[in-house]
C-alpha positions as CSV (number, residue, x, y, z in Angstrom):
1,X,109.0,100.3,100.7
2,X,105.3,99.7,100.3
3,X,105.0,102.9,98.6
4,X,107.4,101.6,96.1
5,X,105.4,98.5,95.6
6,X,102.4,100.2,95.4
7,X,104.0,102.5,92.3
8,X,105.4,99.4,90.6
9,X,101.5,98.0,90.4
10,X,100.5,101.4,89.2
11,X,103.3,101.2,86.6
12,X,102.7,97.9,85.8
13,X,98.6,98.1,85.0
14,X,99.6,101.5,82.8
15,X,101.9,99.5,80.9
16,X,99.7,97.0,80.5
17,X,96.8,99.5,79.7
18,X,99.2,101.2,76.8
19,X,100.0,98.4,75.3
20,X,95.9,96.8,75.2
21,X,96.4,94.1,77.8
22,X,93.1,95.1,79.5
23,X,90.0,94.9,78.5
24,X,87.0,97.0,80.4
25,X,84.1,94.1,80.7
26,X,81.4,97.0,82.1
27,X,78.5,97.9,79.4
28,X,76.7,100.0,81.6
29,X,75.5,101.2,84.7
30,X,73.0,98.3,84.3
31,X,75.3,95.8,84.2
32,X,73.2,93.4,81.2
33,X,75.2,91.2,79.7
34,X,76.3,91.5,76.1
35,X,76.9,88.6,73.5
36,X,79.8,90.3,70.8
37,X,78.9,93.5,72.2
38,X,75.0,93.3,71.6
39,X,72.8,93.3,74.3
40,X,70.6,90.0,75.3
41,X,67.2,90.2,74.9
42,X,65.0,88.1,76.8
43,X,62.1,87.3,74.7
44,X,58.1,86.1,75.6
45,X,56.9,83.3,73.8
């Protein structure tokens, strides 16, 4: 039974996956945060 449950999630995020309901937050192995996709600078004064 828990097997089946466990290939229902699977199922379920690769229909949600194929159909664009996830998005992938990660830029990089950095982790910086983005604003629109462009990176953040900090900035001296």
């Amino acid at each position: 039974m828990q097997f089946l449950l466990f290939l229902l999630f699977l199922a379920a995020l690769t229909a949600a996956s194929a159909f664009g309901l996830t998005a992938d937050t990660r830029d990089s192995a950095d982790w910086k945060p983005t604003e629109e996709g462009r990176r953040w600078r900090s900035r001296a004064c």
